[in-house]
C-alpha positions as CSV (number, residue, x, y, z in Angstrom):
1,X,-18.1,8.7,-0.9
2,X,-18.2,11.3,1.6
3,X,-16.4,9.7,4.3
4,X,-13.6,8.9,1.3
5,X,-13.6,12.3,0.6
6,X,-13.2,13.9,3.9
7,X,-10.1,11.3,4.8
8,X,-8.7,12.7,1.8
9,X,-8.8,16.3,2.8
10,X,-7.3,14.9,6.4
11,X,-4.5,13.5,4.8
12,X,-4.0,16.8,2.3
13,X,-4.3,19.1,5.0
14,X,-1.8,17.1,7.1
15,X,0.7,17.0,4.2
16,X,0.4,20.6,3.8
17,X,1.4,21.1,7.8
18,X,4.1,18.7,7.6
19,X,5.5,20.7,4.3
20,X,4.7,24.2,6.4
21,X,7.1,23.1,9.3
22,X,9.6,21.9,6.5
23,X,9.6,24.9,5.4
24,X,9.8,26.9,8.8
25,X,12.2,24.6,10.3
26,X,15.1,23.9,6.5
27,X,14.1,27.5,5.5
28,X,12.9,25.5,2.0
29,X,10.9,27.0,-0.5
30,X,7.3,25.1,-0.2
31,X,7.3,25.1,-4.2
32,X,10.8,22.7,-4.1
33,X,9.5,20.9,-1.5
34,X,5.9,19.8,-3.1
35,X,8.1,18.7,-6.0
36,X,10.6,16.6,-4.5
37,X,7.6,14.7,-2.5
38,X,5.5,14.7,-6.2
39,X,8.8,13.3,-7.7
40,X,9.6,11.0,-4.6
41,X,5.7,9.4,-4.8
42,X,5.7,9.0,-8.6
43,X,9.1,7.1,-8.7
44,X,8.1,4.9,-5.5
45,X,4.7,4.2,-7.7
46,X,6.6,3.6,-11.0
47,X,9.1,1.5,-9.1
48,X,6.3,-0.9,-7.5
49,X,4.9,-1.2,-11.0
50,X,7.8,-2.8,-12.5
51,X,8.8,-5.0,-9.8
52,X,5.7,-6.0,-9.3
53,X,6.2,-8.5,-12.4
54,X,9.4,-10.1,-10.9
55,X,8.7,-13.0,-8.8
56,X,11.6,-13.6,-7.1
57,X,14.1,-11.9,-4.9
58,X,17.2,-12.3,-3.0
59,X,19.4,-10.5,-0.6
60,X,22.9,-10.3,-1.7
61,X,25.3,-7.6,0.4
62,X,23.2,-4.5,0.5
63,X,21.7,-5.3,-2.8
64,X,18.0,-6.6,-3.3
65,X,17.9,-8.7,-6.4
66,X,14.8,-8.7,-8.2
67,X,13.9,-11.9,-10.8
68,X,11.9,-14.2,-12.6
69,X,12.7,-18.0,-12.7
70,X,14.3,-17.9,-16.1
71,X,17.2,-16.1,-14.7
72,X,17.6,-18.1,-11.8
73,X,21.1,-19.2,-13.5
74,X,22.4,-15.5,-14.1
75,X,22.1,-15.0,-10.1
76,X,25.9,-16.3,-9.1
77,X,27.1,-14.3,-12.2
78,X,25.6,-11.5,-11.2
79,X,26.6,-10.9,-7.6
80,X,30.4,-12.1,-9.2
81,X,30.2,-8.7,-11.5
82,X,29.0,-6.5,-8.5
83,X,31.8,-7.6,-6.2
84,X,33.9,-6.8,-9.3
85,X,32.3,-3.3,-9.5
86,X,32.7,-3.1,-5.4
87,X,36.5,-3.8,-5.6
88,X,37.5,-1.3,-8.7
89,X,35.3,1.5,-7.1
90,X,36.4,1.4,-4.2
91,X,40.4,1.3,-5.9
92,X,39.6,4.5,-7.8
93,X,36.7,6.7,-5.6
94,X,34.9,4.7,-2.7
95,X,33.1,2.1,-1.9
96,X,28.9,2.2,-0.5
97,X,26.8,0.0,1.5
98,X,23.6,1.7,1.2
99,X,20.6,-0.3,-0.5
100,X,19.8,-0.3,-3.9
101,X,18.1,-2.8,-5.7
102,X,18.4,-4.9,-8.9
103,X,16.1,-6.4,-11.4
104,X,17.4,-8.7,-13.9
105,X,14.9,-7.3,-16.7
106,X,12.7,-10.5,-18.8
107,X,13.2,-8.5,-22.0
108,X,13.9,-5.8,-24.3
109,X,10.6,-4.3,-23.7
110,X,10.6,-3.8,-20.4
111,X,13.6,-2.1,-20.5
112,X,11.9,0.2,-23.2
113,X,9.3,1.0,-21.5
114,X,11.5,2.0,-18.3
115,X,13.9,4.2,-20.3
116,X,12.1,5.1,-23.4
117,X,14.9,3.3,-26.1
118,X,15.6,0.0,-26.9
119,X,19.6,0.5,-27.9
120,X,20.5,0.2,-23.9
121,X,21.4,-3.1,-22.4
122,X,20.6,-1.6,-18.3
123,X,19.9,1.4,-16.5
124,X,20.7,3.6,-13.1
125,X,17.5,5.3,-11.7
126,X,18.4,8.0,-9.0
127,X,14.7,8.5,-8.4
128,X,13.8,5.2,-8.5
129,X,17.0,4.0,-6.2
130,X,17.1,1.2,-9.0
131,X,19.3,-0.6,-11.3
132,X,18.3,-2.5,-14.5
133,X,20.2,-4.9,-16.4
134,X,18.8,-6.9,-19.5
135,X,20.5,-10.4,-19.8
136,X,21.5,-10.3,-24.2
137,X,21.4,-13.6,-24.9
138,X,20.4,-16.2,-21.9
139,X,21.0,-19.2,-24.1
140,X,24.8,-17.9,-24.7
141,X,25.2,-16.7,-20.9
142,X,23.8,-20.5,-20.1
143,X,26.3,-22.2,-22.5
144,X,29.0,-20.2,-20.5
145,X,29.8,-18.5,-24.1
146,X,33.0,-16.1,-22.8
147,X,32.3,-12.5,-25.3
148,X,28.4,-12.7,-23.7
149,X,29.6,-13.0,-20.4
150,X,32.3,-11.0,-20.4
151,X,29.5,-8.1,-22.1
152,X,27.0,-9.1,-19.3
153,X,29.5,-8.9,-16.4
154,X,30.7,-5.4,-18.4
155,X,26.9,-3.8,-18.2
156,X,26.5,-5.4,-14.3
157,X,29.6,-3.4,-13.2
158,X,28.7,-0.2,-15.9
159,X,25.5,0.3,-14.1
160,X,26.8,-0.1,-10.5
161,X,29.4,2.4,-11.1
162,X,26.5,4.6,-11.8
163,X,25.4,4.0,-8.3
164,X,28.5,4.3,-6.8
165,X,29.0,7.9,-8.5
166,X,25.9,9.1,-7.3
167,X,26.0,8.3,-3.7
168,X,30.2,10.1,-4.4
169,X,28.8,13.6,-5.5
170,X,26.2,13.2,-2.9
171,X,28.8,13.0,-0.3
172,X,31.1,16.0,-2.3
173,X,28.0,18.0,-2.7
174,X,28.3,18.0,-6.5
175,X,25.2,17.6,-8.8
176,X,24.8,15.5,-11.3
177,X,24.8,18.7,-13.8
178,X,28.2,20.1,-12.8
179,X,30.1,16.7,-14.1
180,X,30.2,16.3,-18.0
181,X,28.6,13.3,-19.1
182,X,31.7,12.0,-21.0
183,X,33.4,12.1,-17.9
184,X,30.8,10.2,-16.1
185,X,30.1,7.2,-18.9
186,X,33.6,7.0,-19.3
187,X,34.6,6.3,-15.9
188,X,31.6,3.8,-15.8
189,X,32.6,1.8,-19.1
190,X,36.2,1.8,-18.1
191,X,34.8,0.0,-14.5
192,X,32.7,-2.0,-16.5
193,X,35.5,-2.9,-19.5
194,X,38.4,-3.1,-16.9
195,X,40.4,-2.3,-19.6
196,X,39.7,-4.9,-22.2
197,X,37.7,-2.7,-25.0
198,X,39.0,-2.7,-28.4
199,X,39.8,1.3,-28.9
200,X,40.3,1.2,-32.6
201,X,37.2,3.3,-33.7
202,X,35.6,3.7,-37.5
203,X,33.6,6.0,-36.0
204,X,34.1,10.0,-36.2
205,X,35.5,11.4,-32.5
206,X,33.5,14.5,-31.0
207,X,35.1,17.3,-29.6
208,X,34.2,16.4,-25.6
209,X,32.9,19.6,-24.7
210,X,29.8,18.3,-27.2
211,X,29.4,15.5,-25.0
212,X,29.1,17.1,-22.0
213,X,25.2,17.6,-21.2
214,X,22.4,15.4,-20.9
215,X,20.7,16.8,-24.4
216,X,24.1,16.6,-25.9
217,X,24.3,12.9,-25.0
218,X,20.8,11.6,-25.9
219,X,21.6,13.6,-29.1
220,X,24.4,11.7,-29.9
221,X,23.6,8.1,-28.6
222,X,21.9,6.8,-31.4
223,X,23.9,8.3,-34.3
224,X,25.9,5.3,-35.8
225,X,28.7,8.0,-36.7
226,X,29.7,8.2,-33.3
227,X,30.7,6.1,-30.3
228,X,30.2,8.3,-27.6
229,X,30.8,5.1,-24.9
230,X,34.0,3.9,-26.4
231,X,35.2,7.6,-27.2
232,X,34.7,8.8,-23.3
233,X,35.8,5.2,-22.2
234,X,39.5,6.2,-23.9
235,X,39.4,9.4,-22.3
236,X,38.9,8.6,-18.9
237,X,41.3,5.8,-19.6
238,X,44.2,8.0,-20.8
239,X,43.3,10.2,-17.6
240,X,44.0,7.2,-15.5
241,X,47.1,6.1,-17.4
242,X,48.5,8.9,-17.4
243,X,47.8,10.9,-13.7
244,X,47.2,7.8,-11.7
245,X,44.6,6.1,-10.3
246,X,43.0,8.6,-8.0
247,X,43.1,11.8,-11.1
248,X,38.8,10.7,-11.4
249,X,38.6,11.4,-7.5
250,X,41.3,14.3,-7.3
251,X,39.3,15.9,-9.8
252,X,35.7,15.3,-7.9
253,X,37.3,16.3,-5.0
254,X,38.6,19.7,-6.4
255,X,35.3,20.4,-8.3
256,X,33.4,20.4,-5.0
257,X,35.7,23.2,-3.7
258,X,35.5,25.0,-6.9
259,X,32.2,24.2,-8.1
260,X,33.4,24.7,-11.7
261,X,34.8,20.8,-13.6
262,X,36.4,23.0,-16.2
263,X,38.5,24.8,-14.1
264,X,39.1,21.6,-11.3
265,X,40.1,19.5,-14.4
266,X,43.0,22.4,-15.2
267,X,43.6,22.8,-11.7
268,X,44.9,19.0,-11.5
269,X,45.8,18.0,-15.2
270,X,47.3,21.2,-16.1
271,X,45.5,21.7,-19.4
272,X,42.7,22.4,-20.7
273,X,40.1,19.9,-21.2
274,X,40.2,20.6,-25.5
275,X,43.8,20.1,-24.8
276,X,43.1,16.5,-24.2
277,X,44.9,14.4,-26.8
278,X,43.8,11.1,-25.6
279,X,43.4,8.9,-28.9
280,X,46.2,6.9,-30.4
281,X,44.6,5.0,-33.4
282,X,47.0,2.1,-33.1
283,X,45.8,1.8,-29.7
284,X,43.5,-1.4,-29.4
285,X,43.9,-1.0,-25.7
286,X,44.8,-4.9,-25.1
C-alpha cells in the first residue's frame, strides 16, 4: 500500500512539472490547463467504456469502425454514406483525413446512456473524437427497405458533417459558441438529406435567433410543436439556393475575421439574419 501510494505521488508530482513548463513555455493559465487534461482523461475513460462492448472493428479510410456481429451487414452501407458525406463536404467547406472513429451502437440504450435522450438516432463527441450511429430498424435495413436506408445513410452523413465542421472552425479559429446552432444542424441535415426532405411543416416555425444556443436547442428538441431539424435544414438550404454553394464557407470564413456570425452573415448576405425569409409552405423541396 505504501509503495502504491508513493508511485502515485511520483506520477502527481511529475504531472504537476509537466503542467508548470506548460505553463512557462504557452504562457497558459495552470487552472485551463488542469481542466483540459481532467476533461481529456475522463472522455479517453468514457470512450474505452463504450467500446469496450463492441467486438469488432475495421479500418475504412481514416475511420475506425467499431461493431458487434449483428451489424456485420450495415458495414458496406456504412462506408457508402461516409464517402457520400466526404464528397458533399468537401463541395461546400473541405474535406479531412484525420482519425475519428465509429461505432455502430446495438441499441437505443446505449445511445441513451452516451447522450442522455433517447429521441436521437447518432451522435458527434468532440471530446470523445467519436461518432455514434444507432441502426433504426436492422430487419428493414437487411430487407434493403429504401425510406430506412435512405434515413440511415441520412444520420451516417448528418453526424460526419459534425466532424467535418469541427475540425473547419478548428482550422478558422472559430468556437463552437460563436456559430448558431441552427446554422450548424442545418448545414448537417442538408448533407445528410441531400436535398430530398419533405419541407411542408405542421409544426410552428421559431424565430432563428431562438435557436441559436446550446440551451436554446436542448430546449426546443423535444417539444413536438417544433421541428427545429427540418426548420434550420430549409434555412441553410435557401442560403445555398440562393448565394451559391460556397455562402456556408464564405460566411465561416468571414466570421473568423470578424469574430461576430451576426455581423459576417450581413457582411455576405446583405441582410440581417431576422430578415431571412426562407419558408415557402408550398415548398416540399422535391
Amino acid at each position: 500500500m505504501r509503495k502504491r501510494v508513493l508511485i502515485i505521488s511520483i506520477v502527481f508530482l511529475i504531472s504537476l512539472g509537466v503542467l508548470g513548463f506548460a505553463v512557462q513555455k504557452y504562457n497558459e493559465p495552470a487552472s485551463n490547463l488542469i481542466f483540459s487534461f481532467v476533461v481529456e482523461k475522463v472522455a479517453a475513460d468514457t470512450k474505452k467504456e463504450i467500446l469496450k462492448e463492441y467486438n469488432k472493428r475495421v479500418e475504412y479510410k481514416h475511420l475506425t469502425m467499431y461493431y458487434t456481429t449483428q451489424d456485420e451487414s450495415l458495414i458496406p452501407l456504412t462506408q457508402n454514406a461516409i464517402d457520400r458525406g466526404i464528397e458533399l463536404n468537401s463541395k461546400f467547406i473541405g474535406s479531412y483525413n484525420e482519425p475519428l472513429d465509429l461505432v455502430l451502437l446495438k441499441n437505443r440504450e446505449d445511445l441513451a446512456n452516451i447522450v442522455g435522450s433517447e429521441q436521437s438516432s447518432g451522435f458527434h463527441s468532440i471530446d470523445m473524437n467519436m461518432t455514434g450511429i444507432l441502426p433504426e430498424d436492422r430487419e428493414a435495413l437487411a430487407n434493403g427497405a429504401p425510406p430506412m436506408i435512405w434515413a440511415y445513410k441520412s444520420t451516417v452523413k448528418h453526424e460526419y458533417t459534425h466532424f467535418v465542421l469541427e475540425h473547419k472552425f478548428n482550422d478558422l479559429g472559430i468556437s463552437l459558441e460563436e456559430v448558431p446552432y441552427w446554422f450548424t444542424e442545418g448545414f448537417a441535415e442538408y448533407i445528410g438529406a441531400e436535398e430530398d426532405s419533405i419541407t411542408v411543416m405542421e409544426q410552428e416555425l421559431l424565430p432563428l435567433e431562438e435557436i441559436t444556443t446550446a440551451d436554446q436547442w436542448r430546449k426546443h428538441h423535444e417539444n413536438l410543436d417544433y421541428n427545429i431539424y427540418l426548420q434550420s435544414y430549409i434555412a441553410v438550404r435557401f442560403l445555398i439556393h440562393t448565394y451559391g454553394e460556397k455562402v456556408i464557407l464564405d460566411i465561416l470564413t468571414e466570421t473568423s475575421i470578424t469574430n461576430n456570425f451576426e455581423s459576417s452573415f450581413k457582411n455576405v448576405t446583405g441582410i440581417e439574419i431576422d430578415e431571412l425569409d426562407y419558408y415557402d409552405a408550398n415548398d416540399i423541396g422535391l
